[in-house]
N, C-alpha and C positions, 0 to 999 in steps of 0.2 A: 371280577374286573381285572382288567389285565394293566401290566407295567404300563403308564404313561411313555410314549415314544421316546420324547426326548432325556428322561431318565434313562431310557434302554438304552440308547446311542450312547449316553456321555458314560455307562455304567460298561459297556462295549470297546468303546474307546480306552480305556481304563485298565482291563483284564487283560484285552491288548497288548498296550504296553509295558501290564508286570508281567504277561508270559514272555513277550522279548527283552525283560529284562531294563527298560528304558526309562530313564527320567522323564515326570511331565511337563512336558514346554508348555502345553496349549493352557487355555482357563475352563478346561472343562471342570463342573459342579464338580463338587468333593460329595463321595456314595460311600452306604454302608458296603459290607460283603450281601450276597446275593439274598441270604435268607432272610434280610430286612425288608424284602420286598412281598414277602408273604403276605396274602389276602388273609383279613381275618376270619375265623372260623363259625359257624351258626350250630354250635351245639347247642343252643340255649334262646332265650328268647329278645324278641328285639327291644320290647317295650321297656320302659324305664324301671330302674330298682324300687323297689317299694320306699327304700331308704338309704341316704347317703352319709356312711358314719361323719361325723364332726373331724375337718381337717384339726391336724395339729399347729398349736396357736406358733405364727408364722417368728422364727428364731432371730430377731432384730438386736440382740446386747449384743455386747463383748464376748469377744472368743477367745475369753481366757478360760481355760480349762485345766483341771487338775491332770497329771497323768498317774496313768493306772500304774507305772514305774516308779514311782514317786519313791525317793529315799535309797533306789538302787544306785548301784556303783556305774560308773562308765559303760556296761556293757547292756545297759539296762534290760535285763534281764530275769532281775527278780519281782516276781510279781506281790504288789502291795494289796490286799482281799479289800481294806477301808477305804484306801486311796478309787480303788474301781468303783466300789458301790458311790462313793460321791461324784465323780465322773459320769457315773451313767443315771445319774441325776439330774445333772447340769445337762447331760446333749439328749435328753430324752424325747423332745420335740422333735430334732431334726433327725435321730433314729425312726419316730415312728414315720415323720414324715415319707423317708427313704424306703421302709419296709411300704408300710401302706398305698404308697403313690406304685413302687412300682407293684403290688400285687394286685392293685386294682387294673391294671393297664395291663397287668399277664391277665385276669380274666375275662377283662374284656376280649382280648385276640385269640383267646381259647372260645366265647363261646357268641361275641356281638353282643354281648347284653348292653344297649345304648346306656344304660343307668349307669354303670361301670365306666363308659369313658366321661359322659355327664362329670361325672364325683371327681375322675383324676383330674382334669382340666381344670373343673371350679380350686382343687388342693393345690394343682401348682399355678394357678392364677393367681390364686388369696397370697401365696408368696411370694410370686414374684412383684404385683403390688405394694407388698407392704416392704421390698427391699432387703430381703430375707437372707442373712448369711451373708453381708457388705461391708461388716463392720472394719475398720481396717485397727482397731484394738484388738492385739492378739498375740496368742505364743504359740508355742513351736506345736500345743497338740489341736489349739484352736486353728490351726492354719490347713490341720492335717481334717481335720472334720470337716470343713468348707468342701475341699477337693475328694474329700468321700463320697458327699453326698450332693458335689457335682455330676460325678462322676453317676451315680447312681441314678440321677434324675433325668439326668439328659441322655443316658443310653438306655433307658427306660419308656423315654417319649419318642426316642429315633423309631424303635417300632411302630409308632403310629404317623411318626412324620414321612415314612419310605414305604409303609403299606398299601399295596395295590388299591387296596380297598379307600383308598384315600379317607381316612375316616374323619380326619382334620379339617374337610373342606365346611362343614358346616362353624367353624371354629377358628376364623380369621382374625377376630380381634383377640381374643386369649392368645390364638398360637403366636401373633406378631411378639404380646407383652411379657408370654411364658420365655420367647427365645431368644428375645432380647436382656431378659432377666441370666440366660446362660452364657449367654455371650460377655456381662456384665461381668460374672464369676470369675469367666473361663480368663479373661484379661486380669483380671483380681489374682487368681492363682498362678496365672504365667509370673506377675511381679511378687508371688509371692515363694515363689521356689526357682526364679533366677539366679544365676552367679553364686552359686554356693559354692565352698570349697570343694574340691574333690573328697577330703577326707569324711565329709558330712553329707555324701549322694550315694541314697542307701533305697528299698523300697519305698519310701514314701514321696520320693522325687518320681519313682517311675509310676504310683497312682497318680500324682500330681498328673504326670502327662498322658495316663490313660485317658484319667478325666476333661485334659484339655482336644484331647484326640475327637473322643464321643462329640464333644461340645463345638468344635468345629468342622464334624462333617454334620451336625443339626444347624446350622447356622452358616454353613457356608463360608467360613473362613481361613482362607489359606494361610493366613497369620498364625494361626492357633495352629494350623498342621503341621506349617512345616518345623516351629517352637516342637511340637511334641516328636518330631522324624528327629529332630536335633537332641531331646532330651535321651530317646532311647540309644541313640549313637554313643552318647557320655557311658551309659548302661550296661552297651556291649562290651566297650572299650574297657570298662572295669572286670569283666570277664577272665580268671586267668589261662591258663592254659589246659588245665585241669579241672574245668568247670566253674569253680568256685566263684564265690563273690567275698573278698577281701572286708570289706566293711558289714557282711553279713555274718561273716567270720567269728568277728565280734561278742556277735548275741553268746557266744557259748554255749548253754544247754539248750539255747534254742534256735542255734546255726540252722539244721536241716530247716527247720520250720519257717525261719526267715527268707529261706535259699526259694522256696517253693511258694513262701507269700508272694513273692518276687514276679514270678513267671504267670502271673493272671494277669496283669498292665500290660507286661512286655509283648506276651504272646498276642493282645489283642490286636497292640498297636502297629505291632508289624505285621498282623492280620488287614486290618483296617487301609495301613498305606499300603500294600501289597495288592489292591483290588483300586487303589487308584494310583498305580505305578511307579510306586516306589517298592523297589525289594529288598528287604532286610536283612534275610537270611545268610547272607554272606556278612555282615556285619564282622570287621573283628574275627576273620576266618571261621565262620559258622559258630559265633559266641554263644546264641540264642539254642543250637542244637545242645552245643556242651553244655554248659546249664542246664537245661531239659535231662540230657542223662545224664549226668549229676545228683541233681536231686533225684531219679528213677532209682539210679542205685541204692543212693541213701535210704529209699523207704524199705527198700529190700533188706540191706545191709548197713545200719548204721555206724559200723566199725570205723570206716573210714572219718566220716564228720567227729569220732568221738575222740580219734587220732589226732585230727587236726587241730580241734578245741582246746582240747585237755578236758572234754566235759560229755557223760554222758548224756545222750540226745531224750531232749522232752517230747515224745511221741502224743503228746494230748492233743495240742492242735489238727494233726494229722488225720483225727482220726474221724473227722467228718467228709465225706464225700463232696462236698460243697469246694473244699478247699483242691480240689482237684480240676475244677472246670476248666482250667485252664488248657485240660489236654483236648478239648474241643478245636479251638483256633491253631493250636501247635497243628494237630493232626489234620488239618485243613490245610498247613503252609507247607507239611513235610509227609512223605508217603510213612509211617509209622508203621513199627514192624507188627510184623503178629501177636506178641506177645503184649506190646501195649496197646495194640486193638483190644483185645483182649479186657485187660485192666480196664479199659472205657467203660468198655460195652457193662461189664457187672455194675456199674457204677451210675449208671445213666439213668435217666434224663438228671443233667444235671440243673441248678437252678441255683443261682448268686446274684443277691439284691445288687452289689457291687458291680456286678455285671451285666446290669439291666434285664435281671429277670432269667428268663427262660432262655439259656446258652447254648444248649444244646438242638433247640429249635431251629435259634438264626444262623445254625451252623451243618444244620442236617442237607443244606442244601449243595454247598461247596466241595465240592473236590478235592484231594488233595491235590498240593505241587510237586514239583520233581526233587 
């Protein structure tokens, strides 16, 4: 089934005017990039799952949470083994949810198995019913889990909410209560990583606004967009000339690692507005590039981050493929040279819950920019 029309138009309109470069005056819908639009696939069969595992019970306390840093100095950076295990105690609902939800929604678009969308809809139904994640009792890692696994749900469901295949249309009263349940967050998390100081807008303000980004182009809110084109602007602007990120700086032995956590929000969100005409890339004299090579060298050469620190660099996060997806959307916005073609391609298909699944999918389609 092909692109609804008038999605095409306002998705046209759009491309538009990020290839000329234009801010958008008009009220055209707020669209994913192109490969959101993917028809889902029929490897599999249509009929319903035999069985649809038990959602995870829907996370309604307090979002007080212990942090996995717990007891470390200002840079926090040392990791606590006790402090983690009770942590991932407490958010273990809204982890599996986040995994779960979106891997049933990657296999349903891999293979149509209706039982597969059935399950995710009824999981994020049962949550957004029950007011899941609203609490506004919370600290700094409770706040950060919210916008995680906003972030994770709602660019999760845009695949089915932008799908040719319209698979939602049987699904009117859940989709109303699921996206209104995001839109609910998405306002929750803007006031809840507003107005911080500069010295304390580190990655987890630019999840905050990846998350807000996903959540209003599923919802149609230009409120939540242009919040999140604002958020990444503060992001650039923190950029120094040299790559770096100043308050990323910080973490010490786990500078690079934070420098690169970094660039999966960023890159999305200036992916995202960049398909509905806003263009980012010049940000802060191409912030987003320097950055980007920045951390490339760092994985190559960590001399430099170990210079800057005074700490040798922790390569363990590093070393999952997962944590690279980010060069999908980079290499969409910017022509990338051969060498980090290259680096993708061994690495690929990438695939980050955080990143609504299958990233290299919704990006196979897109072009790079100039």
């Amino acid at each position: 089934m092909k692109t609804p029309v008038v999605a095409r138009i306002g998705l046209t309109i759009a491309v538009l005017g990020a290839l000329f470069g234009e801010s958008t005056t008009y009220a055209a819908d707020l669209m994913p990039p192109p490969g959101y639009f993917s028809a889902v696939g029929e490897k599999g069969s249509k009929k319903d799952a035999d069985s649809c595992p038990t959602a995870p019970t829907p996370y309604t306390g307090s979002l007080q949470f212990t942090s996995k840093y717990k007891g470390s100095d200002s840079a926090r950076a040392t990791f606590n083994a006790e402090a983690d295990k009770e942590f991932r105690t407490q958010i273990k609902d809204i982890t599996d949810m986040e995994r779960g939800a979106t891997k049933l929604i990657t296999q349903y678009m891999r293979s149509g198995n209706k039982g597969d969308l059935d399950c995710a809809m009824s999981w994020l139904d049962s949550w957004a019913k029950a007011g899941a994640l609203e609490s506004t009792d919370f600290n700094h890692t409770g706040k950060s889990m919210r916008k995680w696994a906003l972030g994770s749900l709602s660019s999760s469901y845009m695949r089915l909410k932008f799908s040719s295949s319209r698979p939602l249309a049987a699904y009117g009263e859940q989709s109303k209560e699921i996206e209104n349940w995001f839109s609910t967050l998405g306002s929750q998390v803007v006031r809840d990583w507003s107005d911080l100081p500069l010295k304390k807008i580190n990655n987890h303000s630019y999840w905050a606004a990846w998350s807000v980004m996903s959540t209003a182009v599923v919802t149609n809110r230009r409120d939540l967009f242009d919040w999140s084109v604002q958020e990444f602007k503060v992001a650039a602007n923190q950029v120094d000339n040299d790559g770096y990120l100043p308050n990323e700086l910080k973490r010490r032995q786990r500078a690079l690692s934070y420098h690169n956590y970094s660039l999966p929000p960023l890159t999305m969100i200036a992916a995202f507005a960049q398909v509905n005409g806003v263009d980012l890339r010049q940000e802060n004299n191409g912030a987003l590039q320097r950055l980007a090579n920045r951390v490339m060298q760092g994985v190559d050469d960590q001399d430099a981050f170990d210079q800057k620190t005074g700490n040798d660099q922790d390569m363990a996060d590093l070393k999952e493929n997962s944590k690279f997806a980010w060069l999908e959307p980079y290499c969409a916005l910017y022509s990338c040279a051969p060498k980090t073609q290259d680096w993708k391609k061994k690495m690929e298909p990438f695939n980050s819950f955080r990143l609504g699944g299958e990233v290299t999918k919704v990006f196979n389609r897109q072009g790079a920019g100039s």
